[in-house]
KEKE-3310 file (N, C-alpha, C; in steps of 0.2 Angstrom, whole numbers, plus 5000, padded with zeros to 4 digits):
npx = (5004:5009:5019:5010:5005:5017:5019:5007:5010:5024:5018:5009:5018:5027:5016:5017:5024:5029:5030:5039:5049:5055:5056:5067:5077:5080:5090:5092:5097:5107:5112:5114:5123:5135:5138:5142:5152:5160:5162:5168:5181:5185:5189:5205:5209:5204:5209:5221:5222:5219:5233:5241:5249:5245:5236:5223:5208:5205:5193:5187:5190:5186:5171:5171:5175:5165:5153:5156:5156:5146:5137:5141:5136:5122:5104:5092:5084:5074:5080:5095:5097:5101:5111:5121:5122:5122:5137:5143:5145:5150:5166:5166:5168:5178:5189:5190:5194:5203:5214:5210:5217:5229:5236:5236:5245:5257:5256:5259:5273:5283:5286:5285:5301:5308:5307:5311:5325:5331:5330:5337:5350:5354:5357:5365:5360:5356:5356:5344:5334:5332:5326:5316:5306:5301:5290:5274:5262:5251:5253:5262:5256:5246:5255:5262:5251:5246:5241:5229:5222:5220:5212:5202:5197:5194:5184:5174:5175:5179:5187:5200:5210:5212:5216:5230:5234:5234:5248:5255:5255:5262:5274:5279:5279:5288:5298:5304)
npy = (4994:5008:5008:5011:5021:5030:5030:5036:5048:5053:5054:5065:5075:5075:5080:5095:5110:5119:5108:5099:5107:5108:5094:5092:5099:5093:5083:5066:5051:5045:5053:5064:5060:5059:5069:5075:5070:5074:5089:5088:5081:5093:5102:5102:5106:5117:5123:5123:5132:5145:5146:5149:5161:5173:5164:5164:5177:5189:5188:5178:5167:5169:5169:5152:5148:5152:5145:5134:5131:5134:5122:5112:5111:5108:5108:5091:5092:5104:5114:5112:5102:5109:5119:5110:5105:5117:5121:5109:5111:5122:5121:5111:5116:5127:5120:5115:5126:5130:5120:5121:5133:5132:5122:5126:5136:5128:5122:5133:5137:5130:5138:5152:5148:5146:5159:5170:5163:5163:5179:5180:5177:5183:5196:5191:5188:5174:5171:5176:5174:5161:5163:5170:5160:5156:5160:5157:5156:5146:5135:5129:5129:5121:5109:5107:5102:5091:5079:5081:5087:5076:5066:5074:5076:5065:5058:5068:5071:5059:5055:5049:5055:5069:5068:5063:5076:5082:5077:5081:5095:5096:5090:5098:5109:5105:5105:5117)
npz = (5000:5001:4994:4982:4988:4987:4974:4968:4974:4967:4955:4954:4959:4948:4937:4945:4945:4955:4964:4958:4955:4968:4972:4966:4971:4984:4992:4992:5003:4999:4992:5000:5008:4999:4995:5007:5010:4999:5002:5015:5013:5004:5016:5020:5010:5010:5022:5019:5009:5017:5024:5014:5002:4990:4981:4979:4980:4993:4992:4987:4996:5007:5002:4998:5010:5019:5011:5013:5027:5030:5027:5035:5046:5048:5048:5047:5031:5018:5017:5023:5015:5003:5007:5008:4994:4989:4993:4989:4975:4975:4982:4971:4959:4961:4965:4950:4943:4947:4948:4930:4930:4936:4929:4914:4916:4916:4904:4897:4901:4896:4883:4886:4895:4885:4878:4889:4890:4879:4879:4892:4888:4876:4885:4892:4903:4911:4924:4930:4921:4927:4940:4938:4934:4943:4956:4956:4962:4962:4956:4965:4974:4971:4971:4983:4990:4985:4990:4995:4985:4975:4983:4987:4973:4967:4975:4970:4959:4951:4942:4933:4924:4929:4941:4936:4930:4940:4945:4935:4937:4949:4946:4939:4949:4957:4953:4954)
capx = (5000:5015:5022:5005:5004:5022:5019:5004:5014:5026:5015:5008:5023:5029:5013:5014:5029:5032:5033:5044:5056:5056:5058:5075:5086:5079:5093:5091:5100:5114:5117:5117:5131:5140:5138:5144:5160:5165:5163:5174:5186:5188:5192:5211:5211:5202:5214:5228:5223:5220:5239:5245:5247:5243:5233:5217:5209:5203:5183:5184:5191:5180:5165:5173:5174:5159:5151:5158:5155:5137:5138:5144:5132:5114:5096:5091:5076:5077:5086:5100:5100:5100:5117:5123:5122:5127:5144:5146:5144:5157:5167:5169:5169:5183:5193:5191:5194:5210:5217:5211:5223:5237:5238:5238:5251:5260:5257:5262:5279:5290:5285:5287:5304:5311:5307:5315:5332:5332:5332:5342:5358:5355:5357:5369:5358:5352:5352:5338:5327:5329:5322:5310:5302:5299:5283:5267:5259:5246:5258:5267:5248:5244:5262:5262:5245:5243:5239:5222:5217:5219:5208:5198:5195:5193:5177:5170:5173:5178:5190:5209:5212:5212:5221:5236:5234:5239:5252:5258:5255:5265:5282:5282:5280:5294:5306:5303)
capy = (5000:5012:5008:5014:5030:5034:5029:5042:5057:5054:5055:5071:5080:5079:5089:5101:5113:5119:5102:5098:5111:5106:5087:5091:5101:5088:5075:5059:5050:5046:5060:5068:5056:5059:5078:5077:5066:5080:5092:5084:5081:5099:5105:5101:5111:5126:5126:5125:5141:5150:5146:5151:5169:5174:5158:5165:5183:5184:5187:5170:5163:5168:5165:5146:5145:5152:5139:5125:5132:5135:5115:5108:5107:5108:5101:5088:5097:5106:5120:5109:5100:5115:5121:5105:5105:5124:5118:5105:5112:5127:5116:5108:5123:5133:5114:5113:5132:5131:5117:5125:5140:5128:5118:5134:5139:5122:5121:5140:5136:5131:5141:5156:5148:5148:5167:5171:5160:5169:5185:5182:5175:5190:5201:5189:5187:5168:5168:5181:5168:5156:5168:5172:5155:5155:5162:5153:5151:5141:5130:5129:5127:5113:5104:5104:5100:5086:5073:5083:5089:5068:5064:5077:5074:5057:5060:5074:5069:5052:5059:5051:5061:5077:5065:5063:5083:5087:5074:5083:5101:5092:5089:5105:5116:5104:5107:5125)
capz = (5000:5003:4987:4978:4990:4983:4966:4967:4974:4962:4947:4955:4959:4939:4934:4950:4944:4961:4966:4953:4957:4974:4973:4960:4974:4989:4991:4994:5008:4997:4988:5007:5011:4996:4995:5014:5009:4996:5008:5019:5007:5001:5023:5021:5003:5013:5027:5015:5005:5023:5026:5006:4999:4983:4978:4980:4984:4999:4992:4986:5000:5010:4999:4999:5019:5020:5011:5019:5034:5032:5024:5039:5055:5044:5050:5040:5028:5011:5018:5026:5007:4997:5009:5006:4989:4985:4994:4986:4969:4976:4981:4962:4953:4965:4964:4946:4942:4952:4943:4925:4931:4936:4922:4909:4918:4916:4899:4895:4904:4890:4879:4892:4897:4880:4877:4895:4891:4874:4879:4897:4884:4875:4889:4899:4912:4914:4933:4931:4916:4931:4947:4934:4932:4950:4959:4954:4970:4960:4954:4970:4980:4969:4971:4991:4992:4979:4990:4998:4980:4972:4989:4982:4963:4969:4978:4968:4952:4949:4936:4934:4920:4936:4945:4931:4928:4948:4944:4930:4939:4955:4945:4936:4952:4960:4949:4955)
cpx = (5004:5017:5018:5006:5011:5024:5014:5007:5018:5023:5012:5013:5026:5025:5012:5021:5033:5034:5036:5051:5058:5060:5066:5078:5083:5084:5091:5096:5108:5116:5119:5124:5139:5143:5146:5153:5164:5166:5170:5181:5189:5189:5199:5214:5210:5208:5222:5228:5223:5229:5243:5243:5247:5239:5228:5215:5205:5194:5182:5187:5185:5173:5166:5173:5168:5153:5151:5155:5148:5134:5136:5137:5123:5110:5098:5084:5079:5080:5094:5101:5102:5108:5122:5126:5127:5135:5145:5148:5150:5162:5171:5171:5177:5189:5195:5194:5202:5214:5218:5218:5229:5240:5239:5243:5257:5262:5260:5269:5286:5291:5288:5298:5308:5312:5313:5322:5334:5337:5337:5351:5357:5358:5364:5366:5353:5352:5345:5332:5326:5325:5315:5304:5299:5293:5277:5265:5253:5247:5260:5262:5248:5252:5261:5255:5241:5238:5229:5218:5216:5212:5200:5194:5193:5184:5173:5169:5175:5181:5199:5210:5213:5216:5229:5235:5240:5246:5259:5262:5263:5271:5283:5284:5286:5300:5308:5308)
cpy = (5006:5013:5013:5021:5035:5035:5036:5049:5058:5059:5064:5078:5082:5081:5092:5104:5116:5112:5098:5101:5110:5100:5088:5095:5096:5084:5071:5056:5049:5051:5064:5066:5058:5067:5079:5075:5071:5085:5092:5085:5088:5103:5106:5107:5120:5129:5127:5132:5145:5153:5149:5156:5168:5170:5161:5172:5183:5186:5181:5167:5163:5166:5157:5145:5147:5146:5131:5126:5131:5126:5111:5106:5111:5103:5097:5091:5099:5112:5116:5107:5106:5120:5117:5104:5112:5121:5115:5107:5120:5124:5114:5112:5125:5126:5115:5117:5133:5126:5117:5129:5136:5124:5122:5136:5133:5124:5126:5140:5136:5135:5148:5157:5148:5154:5171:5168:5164:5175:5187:5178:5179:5193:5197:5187:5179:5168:5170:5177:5164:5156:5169:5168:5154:5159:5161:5151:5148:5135:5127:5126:5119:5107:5103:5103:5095:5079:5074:5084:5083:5066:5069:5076:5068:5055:5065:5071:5062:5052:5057:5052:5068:5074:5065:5073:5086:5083:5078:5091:5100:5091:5094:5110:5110:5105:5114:5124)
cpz = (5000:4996:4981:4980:4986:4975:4963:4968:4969:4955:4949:4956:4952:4936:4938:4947:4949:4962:4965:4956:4964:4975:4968:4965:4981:4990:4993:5001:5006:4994:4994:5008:5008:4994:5002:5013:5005:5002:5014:5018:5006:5010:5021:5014:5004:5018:5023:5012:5010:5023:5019:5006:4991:4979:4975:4981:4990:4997:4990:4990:5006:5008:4999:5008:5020:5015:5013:5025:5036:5029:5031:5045:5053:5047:5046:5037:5023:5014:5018:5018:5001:5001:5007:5000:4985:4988:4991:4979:4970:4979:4974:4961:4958:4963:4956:4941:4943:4948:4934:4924:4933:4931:4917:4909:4915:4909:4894:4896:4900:4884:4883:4893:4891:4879:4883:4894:4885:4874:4887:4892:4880:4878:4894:4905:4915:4920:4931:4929:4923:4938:4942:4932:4938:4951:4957:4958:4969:4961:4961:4976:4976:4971:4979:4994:4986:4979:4992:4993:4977:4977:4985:4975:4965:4971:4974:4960:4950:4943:4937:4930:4926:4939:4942:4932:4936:4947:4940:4935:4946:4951:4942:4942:4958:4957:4952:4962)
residu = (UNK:UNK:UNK:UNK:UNK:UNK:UNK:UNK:UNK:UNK:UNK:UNK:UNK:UNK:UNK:UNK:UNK:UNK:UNK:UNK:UNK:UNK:UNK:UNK:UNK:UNK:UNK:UNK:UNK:UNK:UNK:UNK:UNK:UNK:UNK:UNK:UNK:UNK:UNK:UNK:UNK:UNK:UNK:UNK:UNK:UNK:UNK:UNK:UNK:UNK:UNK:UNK:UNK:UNK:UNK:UNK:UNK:UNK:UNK:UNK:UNK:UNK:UNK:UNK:UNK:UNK:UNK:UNK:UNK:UNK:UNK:UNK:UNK:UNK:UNK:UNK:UNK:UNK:UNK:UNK:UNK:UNK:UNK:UNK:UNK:UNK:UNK:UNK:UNK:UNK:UNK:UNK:UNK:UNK:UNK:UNK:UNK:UNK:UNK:UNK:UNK:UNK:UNK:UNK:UNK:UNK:UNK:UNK:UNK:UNK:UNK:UNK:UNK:UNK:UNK:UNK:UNK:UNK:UNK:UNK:UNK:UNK:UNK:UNK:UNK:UNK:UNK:UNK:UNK:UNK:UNK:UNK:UNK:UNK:UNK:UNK:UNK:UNK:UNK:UNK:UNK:UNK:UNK:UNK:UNK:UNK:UNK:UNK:UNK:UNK:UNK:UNK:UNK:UNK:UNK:UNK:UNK:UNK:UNK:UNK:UNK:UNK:UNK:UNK:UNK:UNK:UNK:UNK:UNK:UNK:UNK:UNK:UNK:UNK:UNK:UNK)
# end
């Protein structure tokens, strides 16, 4: 009898439009879980960038802590899942954003350090091309924090393609 009662709300909530948009940001029990586990996951990447300069600016870090934060110690209800959620989805985006801009960098690098060695043998002045390749505290962010952002990708996205990328990003900003 259960089964029927749920079978009818159903069928009534996909023609009520409200009730529609309603039952699409509701989580489920698992999506709460797994939401919660990104979540989670992205703490050690937040307290990382508090402790880094220049990563980040500070209106999106704050905007990131503040989203975790307002995440963390939620009723359960649609409010609670709809904090949950916007986290989670900042969270990805801020992870995914940050490793775009790290990788760019990466990939721009040789190109970059060609020009730079060029024009420091020109001038004489290779030390300077090699002080010059230095300070990318994106680079440098993704490199000492490789293993918190894999733990991450891992849980968020389910992506080892991200995983090789910080891999890649992680031997370029060591060489550094």
């Amino acid at each position: 009898m259960l089964r029927d009662l749920v079978d009818t709300f159903n069928v009534f909530i996909v023609g009520d439009p409200k009730g529609r948009e309603l039952d699409q940001i509701r989580l489920g029990p698992r999506e709460r879980a797994a939401a919660t586990t990104i979540i989670d996951a992205a703490l050690p990447i937040v307290d990382a960038i508090r402790e880094s300069q220049g990563v980040v600016t500070a209106a999106a870090f704050e905007a990131l802590a503040e989203q975790l934060e307002a995440a963390r110690n939620v009723a359960s209800g649609i409010d609670g899942d709809q904090a949950i959620e916007l986290s989670r989805r900042t969270t990805t985006n801020f992870t995914a954003e940050l490793l775009r801009a790290a990788y760019a960098r990466v990939r721009a690098e040789p190109e970059f350090a060609w020009k730079e060695y060029r024009a420091g043998v020109y001038r004489g002045l290779g030390a300077v091309t090699a002080a010059g390749l230095a300070g990318w505290p994106i680079i440098s962010f993704v490199a000492n924090n490789a293993q918190a952002l894999k733990m991450f990708v891992d849980q968020a996205f389910h992506n080892p393609t991200l995983i090789q990328i910080i891999d890649v990003i992680s031997r370029v900003g060591g060489a550094h």
